[in-house]
SEVEXVO-629999 format. One record per residue: residue in one letter; x, y, z of N, C-alpha, C in turn. Coordinates in steps of 0.001 Angstrom, whole numbers, plus 500000, padded with zeros to 6 digits. Example, Ala and Ser with C-alpha at 12.3 -4.5 7.8 and 13.67 -1.06 7.14 Angstrom:
<pts>
a513190494310507800512300495500507800513200496700507800s512850497750507080513670498940507140512900500030507870
</pts>
This chain:
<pts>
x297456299706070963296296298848071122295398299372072224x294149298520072218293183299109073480293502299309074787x294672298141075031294862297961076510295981299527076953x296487300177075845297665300952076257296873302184076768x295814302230075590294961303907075740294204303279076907x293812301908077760293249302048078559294177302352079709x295693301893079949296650302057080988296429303918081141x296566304620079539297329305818079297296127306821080739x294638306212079862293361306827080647293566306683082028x293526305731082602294122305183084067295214306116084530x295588306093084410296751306856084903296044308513083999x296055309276083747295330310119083824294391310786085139x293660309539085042292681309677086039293279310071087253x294719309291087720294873309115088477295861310426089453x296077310709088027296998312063087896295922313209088611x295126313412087599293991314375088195292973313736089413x293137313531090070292434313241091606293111312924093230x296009298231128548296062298144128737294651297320131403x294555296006134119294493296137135681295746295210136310x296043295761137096297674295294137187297333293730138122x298291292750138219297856291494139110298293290910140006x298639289707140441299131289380141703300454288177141380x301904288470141759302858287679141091302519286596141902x303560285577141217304074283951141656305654283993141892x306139282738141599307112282676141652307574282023140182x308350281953139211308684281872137958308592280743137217x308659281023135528309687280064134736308150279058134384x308725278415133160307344277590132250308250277138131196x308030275995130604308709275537129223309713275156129636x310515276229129638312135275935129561312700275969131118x313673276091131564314000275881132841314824277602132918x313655278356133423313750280034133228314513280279135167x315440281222135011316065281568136291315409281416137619x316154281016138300315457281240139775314280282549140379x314836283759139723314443284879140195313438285331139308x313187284360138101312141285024137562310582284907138312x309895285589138043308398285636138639307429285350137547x306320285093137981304813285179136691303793286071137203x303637286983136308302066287819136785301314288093135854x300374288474136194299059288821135060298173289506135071x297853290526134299297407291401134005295648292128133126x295319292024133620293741292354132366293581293596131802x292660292907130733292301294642130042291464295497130864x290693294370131220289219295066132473288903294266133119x289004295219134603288755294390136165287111293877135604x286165294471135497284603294524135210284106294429133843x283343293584133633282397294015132510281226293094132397x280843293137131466279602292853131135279174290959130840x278551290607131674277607289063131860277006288597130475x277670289107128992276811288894128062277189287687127056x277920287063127282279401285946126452279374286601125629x279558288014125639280328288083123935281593289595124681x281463290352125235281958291085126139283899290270126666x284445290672126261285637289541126698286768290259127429x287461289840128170288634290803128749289984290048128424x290901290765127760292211290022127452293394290212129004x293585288484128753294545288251130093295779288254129957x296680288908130411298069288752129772299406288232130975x299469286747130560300872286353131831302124286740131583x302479287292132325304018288034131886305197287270132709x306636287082132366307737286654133388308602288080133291x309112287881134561309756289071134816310952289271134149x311575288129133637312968287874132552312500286831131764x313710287193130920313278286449129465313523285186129428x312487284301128529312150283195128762312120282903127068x312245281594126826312147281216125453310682281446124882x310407282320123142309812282125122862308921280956122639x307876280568123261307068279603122826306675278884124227x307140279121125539307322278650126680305975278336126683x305014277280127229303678277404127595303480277689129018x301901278512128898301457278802129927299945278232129931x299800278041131234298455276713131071297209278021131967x296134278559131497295243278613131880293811277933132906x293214278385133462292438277605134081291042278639135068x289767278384135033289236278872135969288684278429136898x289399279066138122289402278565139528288485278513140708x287383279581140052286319280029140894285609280716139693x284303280603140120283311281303139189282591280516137880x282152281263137346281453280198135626282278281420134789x283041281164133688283637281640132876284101280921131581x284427281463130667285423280517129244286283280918129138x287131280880128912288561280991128578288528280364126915x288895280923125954289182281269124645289892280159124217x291052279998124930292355278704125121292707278147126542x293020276722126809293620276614127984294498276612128427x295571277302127116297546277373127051297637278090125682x298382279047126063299406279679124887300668280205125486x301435280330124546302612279893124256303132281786124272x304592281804124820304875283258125136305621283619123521x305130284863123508306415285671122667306577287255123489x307957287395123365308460288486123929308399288272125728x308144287102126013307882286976127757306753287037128013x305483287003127179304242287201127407303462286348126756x302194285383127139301106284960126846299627285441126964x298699285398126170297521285790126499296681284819126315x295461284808126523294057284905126155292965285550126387x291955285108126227290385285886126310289355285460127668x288778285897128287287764285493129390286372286197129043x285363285848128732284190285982129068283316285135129872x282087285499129862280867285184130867279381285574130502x278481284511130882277030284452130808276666284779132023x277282284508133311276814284489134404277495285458135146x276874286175135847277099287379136682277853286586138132x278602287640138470279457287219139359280769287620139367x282018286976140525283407286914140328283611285259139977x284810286213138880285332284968138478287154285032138571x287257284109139024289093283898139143289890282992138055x290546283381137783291501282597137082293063282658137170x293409281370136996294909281388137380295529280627136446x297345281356136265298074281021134792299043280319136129x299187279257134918300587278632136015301618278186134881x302641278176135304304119277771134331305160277282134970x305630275839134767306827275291135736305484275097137129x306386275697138022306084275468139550305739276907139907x304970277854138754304662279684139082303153279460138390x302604280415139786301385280446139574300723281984139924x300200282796138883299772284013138764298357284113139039x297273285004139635295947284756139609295369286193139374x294133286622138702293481287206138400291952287363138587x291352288303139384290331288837139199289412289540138514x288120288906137827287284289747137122285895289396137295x285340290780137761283787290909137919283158290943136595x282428289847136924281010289862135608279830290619136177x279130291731135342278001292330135916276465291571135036x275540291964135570274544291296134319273887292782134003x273408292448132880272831293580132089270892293665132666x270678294603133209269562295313133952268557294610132749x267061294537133300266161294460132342265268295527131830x265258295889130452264979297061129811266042298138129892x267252298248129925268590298651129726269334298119128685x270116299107128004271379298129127248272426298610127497x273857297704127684274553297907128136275669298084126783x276684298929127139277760298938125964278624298466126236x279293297363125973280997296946126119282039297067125719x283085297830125692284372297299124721285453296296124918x285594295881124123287018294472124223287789294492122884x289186294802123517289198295353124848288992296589125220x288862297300126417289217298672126690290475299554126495x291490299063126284292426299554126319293479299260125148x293693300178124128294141299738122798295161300573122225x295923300115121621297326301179120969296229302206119670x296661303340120159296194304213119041297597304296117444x297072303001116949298176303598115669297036303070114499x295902303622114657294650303566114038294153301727112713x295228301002113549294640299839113296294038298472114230x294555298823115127294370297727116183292988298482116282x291740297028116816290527297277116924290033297345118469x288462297346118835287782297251120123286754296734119495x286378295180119602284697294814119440283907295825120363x282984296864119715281945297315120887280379296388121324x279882295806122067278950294768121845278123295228122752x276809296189122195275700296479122842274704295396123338x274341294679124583273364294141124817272126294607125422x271065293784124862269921294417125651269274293486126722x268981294007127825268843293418129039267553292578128976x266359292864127964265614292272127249265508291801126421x265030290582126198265035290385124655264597291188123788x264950291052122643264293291674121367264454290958119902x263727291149119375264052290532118362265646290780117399x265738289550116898266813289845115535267115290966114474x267993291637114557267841292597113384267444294092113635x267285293777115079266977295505115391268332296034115763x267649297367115333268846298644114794269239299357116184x270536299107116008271414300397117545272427301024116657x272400302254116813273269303385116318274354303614117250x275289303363117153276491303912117941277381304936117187x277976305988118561278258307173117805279450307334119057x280277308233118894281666309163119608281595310116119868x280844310210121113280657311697121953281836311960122282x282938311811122874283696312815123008285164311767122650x286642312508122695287689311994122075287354311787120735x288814311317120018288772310970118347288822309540118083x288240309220117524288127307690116955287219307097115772x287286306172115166286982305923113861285730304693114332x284270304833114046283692303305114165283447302820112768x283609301300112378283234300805111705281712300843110832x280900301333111222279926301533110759279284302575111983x278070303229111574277140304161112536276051303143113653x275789301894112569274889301517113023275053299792112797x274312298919113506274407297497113702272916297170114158x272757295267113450271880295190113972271951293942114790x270838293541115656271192292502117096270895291643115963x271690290270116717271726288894116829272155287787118217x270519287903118609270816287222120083271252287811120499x270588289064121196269781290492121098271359291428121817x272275291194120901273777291593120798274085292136119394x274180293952119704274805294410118336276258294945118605x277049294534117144278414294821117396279097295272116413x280056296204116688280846296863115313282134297202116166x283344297782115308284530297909115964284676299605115804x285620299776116544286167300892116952287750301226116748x288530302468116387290115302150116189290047303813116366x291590304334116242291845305522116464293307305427116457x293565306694115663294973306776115145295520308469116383x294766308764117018295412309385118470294829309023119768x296181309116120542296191308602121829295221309515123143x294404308861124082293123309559124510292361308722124627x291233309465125741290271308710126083289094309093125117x287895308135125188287379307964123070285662307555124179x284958308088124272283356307557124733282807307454123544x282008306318123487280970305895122688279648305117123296x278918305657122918277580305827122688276859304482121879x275793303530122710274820303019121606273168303590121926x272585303619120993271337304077121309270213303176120493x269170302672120852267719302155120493266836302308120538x266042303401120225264777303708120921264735305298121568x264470304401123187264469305239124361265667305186125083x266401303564124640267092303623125600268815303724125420x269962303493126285271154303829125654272097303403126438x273633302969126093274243302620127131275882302937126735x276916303339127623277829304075126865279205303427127501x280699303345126825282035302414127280282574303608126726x283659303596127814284935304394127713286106303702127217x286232303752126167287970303070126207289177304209125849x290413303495126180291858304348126397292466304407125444x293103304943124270294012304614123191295164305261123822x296261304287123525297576304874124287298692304824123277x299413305689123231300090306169122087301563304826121375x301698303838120268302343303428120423303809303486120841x304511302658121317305848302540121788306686303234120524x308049303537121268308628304541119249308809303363118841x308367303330117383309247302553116239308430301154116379x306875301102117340306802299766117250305278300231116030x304616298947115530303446299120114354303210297246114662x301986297727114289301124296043114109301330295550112557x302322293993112910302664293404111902301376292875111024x301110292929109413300100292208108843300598290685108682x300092290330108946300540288899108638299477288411107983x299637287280106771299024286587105821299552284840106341x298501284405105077298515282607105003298663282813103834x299243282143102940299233281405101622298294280522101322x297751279957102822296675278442102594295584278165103546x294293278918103911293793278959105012293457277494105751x293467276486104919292760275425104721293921274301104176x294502273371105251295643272736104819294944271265105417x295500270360104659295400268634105295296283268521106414x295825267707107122296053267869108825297116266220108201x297834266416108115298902264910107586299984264731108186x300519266008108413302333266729108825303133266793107932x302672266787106683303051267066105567303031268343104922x301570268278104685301246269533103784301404270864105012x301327271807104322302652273086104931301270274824103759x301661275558105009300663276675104677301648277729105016x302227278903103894303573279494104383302547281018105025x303351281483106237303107282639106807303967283590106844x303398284584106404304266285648106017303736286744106885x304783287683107057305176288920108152305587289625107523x304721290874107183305050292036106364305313293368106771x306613293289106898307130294487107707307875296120106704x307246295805105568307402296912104717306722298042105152x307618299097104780307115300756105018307435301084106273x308043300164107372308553300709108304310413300546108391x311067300748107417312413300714107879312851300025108570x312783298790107981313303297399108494314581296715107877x315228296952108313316605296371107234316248295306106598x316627294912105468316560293176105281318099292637105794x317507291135106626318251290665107310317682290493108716x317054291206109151316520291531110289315753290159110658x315685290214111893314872288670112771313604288667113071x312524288018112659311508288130112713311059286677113658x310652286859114792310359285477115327308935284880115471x308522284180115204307202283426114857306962282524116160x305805282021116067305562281164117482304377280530116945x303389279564117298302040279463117080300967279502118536x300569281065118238299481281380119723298343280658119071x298002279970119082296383278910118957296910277271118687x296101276779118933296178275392118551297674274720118340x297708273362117527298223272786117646299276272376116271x300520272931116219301122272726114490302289272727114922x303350272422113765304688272892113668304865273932113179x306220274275113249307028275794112424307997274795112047x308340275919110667309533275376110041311100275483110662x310424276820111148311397277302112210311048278628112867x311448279146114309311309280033114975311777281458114731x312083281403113707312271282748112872313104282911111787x312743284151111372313437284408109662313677285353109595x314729285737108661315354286575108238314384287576107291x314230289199107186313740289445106420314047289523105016x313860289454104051314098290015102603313109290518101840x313024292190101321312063293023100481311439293366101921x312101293348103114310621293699103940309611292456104994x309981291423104097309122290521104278309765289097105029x309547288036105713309581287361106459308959286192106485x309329285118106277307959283844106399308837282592106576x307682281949107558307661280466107877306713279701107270x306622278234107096305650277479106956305215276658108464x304379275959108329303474275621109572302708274466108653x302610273318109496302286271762109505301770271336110441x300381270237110421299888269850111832299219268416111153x299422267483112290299060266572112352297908266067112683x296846267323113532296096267256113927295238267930113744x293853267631113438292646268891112901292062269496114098x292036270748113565292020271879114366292284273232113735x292335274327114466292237276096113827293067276100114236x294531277310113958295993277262114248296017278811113998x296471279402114663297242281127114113298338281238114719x299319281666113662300786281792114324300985283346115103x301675283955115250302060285172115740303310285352115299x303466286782115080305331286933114628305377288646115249x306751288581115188307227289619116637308270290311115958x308977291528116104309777292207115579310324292943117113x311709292829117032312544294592118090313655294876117699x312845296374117487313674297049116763315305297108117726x316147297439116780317619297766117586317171298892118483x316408300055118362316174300965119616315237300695120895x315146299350120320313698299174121510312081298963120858x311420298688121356310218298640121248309673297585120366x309041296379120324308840294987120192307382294829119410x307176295016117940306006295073116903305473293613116846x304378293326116725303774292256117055302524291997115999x302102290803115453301023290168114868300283289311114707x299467288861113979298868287362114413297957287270112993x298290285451112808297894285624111318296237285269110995x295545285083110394293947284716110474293901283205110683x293232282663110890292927281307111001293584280414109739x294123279217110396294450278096109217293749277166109869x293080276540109219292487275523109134292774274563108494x293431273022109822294059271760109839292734270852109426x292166270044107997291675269389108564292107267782107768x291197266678107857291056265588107801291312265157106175x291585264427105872291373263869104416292208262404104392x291259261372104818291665260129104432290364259100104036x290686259030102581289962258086101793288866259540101360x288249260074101889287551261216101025287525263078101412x287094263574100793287523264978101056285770265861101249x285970266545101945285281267642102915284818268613102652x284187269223101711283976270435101189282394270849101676x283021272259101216281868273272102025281416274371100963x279797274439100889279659275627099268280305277046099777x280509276793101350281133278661101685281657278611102724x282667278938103580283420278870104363282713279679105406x282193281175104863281632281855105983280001282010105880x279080282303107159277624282394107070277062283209107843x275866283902108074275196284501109113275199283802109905x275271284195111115274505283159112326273477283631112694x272172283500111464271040283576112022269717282487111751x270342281343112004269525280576111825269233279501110782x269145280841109642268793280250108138269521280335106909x270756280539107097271738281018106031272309279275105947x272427278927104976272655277574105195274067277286104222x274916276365104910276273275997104038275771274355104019x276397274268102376276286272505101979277243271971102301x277342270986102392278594270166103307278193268671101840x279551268917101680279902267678100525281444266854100610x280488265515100641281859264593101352282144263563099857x283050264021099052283578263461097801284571262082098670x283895260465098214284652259509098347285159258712097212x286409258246097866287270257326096969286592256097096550x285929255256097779285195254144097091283616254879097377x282467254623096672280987254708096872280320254102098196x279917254703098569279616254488099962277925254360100257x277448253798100984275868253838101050275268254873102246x276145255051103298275836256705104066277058257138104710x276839258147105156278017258483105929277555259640107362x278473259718108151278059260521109455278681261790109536x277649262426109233278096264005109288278242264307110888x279764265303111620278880265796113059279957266867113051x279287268251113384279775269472113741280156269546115407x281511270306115451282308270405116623282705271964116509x282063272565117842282483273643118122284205274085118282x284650275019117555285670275801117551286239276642118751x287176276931119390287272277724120637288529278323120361x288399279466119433289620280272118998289190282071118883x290129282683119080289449284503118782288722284719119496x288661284207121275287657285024122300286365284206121964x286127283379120979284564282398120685284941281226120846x283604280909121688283342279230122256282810278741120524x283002279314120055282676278524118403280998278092118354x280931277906117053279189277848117076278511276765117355x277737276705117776276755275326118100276128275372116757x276771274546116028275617274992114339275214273293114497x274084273382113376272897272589113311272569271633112649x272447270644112088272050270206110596270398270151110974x270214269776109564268561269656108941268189268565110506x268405267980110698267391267359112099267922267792113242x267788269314113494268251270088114611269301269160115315x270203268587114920271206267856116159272739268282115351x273603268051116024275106268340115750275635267519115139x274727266203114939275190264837114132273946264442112786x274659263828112162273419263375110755273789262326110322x273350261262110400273744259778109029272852260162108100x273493260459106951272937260815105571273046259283104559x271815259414104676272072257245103550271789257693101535x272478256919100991272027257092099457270686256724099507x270012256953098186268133256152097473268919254752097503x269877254531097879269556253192096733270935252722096950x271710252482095672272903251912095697274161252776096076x275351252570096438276359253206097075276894254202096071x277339255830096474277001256535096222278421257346096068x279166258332095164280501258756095494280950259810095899x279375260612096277279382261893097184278062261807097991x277882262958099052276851262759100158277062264041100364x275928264277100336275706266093101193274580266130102578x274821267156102580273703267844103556274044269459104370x273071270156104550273055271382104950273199271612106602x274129272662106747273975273239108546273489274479108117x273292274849109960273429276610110009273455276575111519x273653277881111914273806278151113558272938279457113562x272750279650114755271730280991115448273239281271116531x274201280698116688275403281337117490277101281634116739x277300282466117205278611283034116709279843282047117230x280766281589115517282026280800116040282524280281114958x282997279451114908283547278620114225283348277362114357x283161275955113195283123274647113684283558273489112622x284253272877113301284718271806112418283613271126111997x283135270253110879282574269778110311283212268153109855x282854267093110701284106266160110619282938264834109575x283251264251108787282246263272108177282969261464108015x282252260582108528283310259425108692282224258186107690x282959257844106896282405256676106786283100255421106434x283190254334107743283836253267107679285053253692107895x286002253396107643287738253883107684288143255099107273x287103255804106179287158257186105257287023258256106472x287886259001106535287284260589107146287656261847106412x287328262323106535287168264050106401286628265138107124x287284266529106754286927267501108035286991268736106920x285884269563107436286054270731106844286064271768107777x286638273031107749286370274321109082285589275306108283x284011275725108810283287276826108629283135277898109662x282803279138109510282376280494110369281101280559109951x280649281136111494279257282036111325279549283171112240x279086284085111605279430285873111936278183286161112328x278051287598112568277521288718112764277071289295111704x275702289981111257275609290688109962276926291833109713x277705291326109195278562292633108740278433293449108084x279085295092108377279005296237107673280129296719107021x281052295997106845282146296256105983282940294798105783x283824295218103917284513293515103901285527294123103432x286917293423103501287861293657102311287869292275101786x288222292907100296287981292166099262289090292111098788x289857290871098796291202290663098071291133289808096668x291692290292095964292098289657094698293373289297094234x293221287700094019294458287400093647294631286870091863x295672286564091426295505286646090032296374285116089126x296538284507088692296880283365088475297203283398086830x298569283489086802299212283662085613300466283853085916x301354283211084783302857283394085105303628284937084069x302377285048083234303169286248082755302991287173083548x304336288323083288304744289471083601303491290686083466x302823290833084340301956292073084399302811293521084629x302060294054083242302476295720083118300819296175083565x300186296228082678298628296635082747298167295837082949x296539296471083734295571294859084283294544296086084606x293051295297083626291685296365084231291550295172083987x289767295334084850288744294344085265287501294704085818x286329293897085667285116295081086281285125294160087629x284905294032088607284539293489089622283404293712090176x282343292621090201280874293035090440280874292548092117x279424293172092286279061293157093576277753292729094634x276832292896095329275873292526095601275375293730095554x273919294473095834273432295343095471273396295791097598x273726297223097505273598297833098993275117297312099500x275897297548098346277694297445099088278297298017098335x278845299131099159279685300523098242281283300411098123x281959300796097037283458300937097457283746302194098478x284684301984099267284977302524099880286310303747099357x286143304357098523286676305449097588288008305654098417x289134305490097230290585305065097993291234304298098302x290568303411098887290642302534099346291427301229099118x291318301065097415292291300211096859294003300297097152x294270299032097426295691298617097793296567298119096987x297296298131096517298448296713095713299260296349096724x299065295081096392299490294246097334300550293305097086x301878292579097572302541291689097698303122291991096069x303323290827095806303957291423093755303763292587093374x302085293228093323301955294168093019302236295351093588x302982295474094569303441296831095654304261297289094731x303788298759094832304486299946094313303459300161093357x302498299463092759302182299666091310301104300763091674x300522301667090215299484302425090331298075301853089920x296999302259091192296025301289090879294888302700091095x293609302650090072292579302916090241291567301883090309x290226302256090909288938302129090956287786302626091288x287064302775090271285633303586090472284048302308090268x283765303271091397282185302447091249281551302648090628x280300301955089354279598302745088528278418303386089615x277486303929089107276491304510089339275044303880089890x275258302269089243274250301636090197274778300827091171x276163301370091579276838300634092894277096298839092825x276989298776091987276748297170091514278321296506090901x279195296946090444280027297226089316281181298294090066x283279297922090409284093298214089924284863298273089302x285204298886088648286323298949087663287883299476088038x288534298154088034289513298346088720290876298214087778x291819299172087795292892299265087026294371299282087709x295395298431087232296566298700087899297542298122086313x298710299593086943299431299636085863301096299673087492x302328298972086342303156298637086991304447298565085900x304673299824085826305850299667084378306956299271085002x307472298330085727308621297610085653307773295961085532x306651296021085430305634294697085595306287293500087062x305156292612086935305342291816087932304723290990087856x305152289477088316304492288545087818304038287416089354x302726287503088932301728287198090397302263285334090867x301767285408092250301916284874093383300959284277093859x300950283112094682299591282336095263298388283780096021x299733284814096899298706285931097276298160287287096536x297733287908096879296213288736096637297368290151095731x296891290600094638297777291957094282297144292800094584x295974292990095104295165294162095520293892293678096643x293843295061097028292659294926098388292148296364098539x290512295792097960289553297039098132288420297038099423x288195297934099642286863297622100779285842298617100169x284636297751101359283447297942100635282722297729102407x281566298852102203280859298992103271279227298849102793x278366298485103656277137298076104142276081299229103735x275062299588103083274210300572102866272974299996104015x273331299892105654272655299719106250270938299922106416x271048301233105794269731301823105797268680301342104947x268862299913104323267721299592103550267505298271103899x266958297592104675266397296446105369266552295090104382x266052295406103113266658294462102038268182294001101894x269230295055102317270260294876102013271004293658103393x270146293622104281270666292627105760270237291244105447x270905290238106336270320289013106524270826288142105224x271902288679104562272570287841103686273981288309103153x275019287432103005275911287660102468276451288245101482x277098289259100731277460289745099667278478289004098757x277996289097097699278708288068096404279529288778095477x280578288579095467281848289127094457281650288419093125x282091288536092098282993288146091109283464289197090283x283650288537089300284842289127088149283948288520086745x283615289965086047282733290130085073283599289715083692x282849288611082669284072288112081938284302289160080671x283272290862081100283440291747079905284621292570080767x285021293038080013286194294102080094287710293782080639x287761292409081190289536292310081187290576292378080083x291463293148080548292326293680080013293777293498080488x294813292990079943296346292842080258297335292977079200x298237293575079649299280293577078875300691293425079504x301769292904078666302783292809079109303578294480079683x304849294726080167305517295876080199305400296384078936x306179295422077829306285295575076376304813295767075719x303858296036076354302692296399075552302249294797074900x302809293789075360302069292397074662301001292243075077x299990291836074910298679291001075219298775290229075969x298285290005077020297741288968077891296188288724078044x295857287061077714294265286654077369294310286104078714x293188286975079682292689286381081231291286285996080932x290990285332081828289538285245082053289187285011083271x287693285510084090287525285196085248288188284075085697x288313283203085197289188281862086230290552281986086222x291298283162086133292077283816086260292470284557087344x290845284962088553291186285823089290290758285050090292x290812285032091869290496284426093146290136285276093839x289090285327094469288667286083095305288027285689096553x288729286701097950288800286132099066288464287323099935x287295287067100751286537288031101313286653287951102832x287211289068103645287092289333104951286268290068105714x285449289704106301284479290609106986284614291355108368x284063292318108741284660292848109637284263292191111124x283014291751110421282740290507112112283580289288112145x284091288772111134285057287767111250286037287872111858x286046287378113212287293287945113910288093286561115147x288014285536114074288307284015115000288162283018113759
</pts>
């Protein structure tokens, strides 16, 4: 049949082609030894007055202490944010984030039990008619995935959307794109490097230019950055409903059996439990919260020789649902102003208005967005024409980078939804997941695109069920259109998560292509499935899910 000579072609194709700090005296959470101590550590003594510029703080005990111990943050002197005001240790260690608007010293101090650690960091301000380059952090494991936000500011304003080229004068390292454009006159792209060394980069505008050194330091033996996934980004805040997290420790020679310990570094949830056993590689807890709010767990690996692999999963989002539900036409947006998300509050009984009000987020180094509704305020009573009504909308947007709950009440009814606003991004991965209980042998599909977003050639992954399988994809010719194929002759039969992950980058250079989001789907010509046994399988786009990560999304 068609689908075999299309596997046979497919496969063909495929054939031929780290400032050191000042101790305390010990112990937090649990009742940790006499002799233990607390200290703390930054990525960078100095940097840049711009709030987006951040330095990671890290409280350490000198002996081991129970995973999850809290450590309470605070700033003691100076104007600063702090990211979180407590997280919770794994491996003996807690972090967070510090930035600043305001030039100056700023102090901050971690305390745990009756131990109190303190830290110094200079904020500089950015000169006028200068731009300054930042990295956060400075100091990063070279095993060419861990990132550095680089965040050029200009000491002047300028408008939105203007172009800074950043480039790697000397050392090896990979940037996310060549070029970025400002928003709230801040351009930003990431940086990574798979050898250890010092890495200069370069932004330039014009006339003018401003340049950050950061360190890649070679990982520990045997340690790698865990991927970690959600099953559910978006769970009811009840203490019920449950979002499973998984720790994917395949391809590094991990026995199954092995201990994988979990914690939750953000917000506020349960675990099912503090760790799991691996099997296939893989590892997972579920996580429950009673309370609305953004949540990311963390999970930790050490090896029998030493050296302690570490991860952190993307945002879950706890929210509200009693008497009506919360929805949003898009989870993520520009933050520039005018990109607008609908906010739709579906109720149980008909209602005659209800009170929309957005609440800033404070997770991933962001004070979360100050976003807007239609009468510039953070709050809206939206009333029906007329008689009581069994949904209610209305539109936000933000001009600032974050995240924000979206909470809507009417009378006893509430609901909450969690949205992002980014950065114009220059690269996404694009995951696809697939929804069917039969056994996949073969699977093509065209996957369309927005116009000025390229595949990134290679790039395609199989993922979770689909690991091991052979996958092509080619872009057509008006870049619009992939065609994506995966064949798996022992077959496999899909999962709430993603069987593949392609990326796709930004054709910066055409001014049309900025200032809006890129749109996926799944074209209802050309799917194709078959069993191992060569049976037929009938898909159709509502068959496939698709879930988009951007590279500014990073909270």
């Amino acid at each position: 049949m068609k689908i075999r000579f299309v596997s046979y072609l497919i496969m063909g194709v495929l054939l031929s082609f780290m400032v050191a700090g000042c101790g305390g005296g010990g112990g937090g959470g649990g009742a940790p030894a006499p002799a233990t101590t607390l200290g703390m550590t930054a990525s960078q003594a100095s940097l840049v007055a711009d709030n987006t510029a951040a330095a990671t703080l890290t409280a350490t005990f000198s002996s081991a202490v129970a995973d999850g111990t809290v450590v309470n943050f605070a700033v003691t002197s100076g104007t600063a944010t702090l990211n979180v005001t407590s997280a919770t240790t794994v491996a003996n260690k807690a972090s967070i984030t510090v930035k600043s608007g305001t030039a100056g010293t700023v102090v901050i101090a971690a305390t745990s039990g009756g131990l109190t650690a303190n830290m110094t960091i200079t904020f500089t301000a950015v000169a006028p008619g200068t731009l300054a380059l930042s990295a956060s952090p400075n100091s990063l494991l070279a095993d060419d995935t861990a990132t550095s936000m680089l965040s050029a500011t200009f000491g002047t304003a300028v408008p939105d959307g203007t172009t800074v080229n950043f480039a790697v004068v000397s050392g090896a390292a990979t940037l996310s794109a060549i070029s970025a454009t400002t928003v709230a006159n801040t351009a930003s792209l990431t940086v990574k490097s798979g050898i250890a060394g010092s890495v200069t980069v370069t932004a330039t505008s014009g006339a003018i230019s401003g340049s950050a050194t950061l360190t890649f330091t070679a990982p520990p033996a045997g340690t790698f950055v865990i991927p970690v996934s959600v099953s559910q980004p978006s769970v009811v805040a009840n203490d019920v409903a449950t979002s499973t997290v998984i720790a994917d420790l395949t391809g590094h020679n991990v026995p199954d059996g092995s201990t994988v310990t979990f914690a939750v570094a953000s917000g506020t949830a349960t675990l099912s439990a503090t760790s799991a056993l691996t099997s296939g590689g893989k590892a997972s807890v579920t996580v429950k919260s009673g309370t609305a709010g953004v949540v990311t767990v963390s999970a930790s690996f050490t090896a029998s020789g030493g050296g302690t692999s570490t991860g952190t999963s993307p945002s879950i989002a706890f929210v509200l649902a009693t008497g009506l539900a919360a929805t949003a036409s898009k989870q993520v947006a520009l933050a520039n102003n005018s990109d607008l998300i609908t906010i739709t509050a579906s109720f149980e009984t008909p209602v005659t208005n209800a009170t929309f009000t957005a609440t800033p987020v404070v997770i991933g180094g962001s004070n979360g967005a100050n976003a807007l509704f239609i009468n510039n305020t953070n709050s809206i009573t939206v009333n029906s024409t007329g008689a009581a009504v069994p949904t209610l909308s209305t539109t936000i947007s933000s001009g600032s980078i974050g995240g924000t709950i979206i909470t809507v009440t009417s009378g006893t009814m509430v609901g909450s939804v969690y949205i992002k606003f980014i950065r114009q991004p220059t690269a996404v991965d694009v995951s696809v997941a697939l929804t069917s209980a039969s056994t996949i042998g073969a699977l093509q599909y065209n996957l369309t695109n927005s116009a000025g977003w390229n595949y990134a050639v290679n790039s395609a992954v199989p993922q979770n069920a689909a690991a091991g399988s052979t996958i092509f994809a080619q872009q057509d010719v008006l870049g619009t259109t992939t065609t994506v194929g995966l064949i798996n002759a022992a077959g496999f039969v899909p999962t709430a998560m993603p069987i593949e992950q392609l990326t796709y980058t930004l054709n910066i250079g055409n001014p049309a292509n900025l200032g809006v989001l890129p749109v996926f789907g799944i074209s209802s010509a050309g799917i194709t499935a078959e069993t191992p046994a060569f049976g037929a399988i009938a898909l159709t786009p509502l068959n496939f899910v698709i879930t988009l990560h951007f590279n500014t999304d990073t909270f």
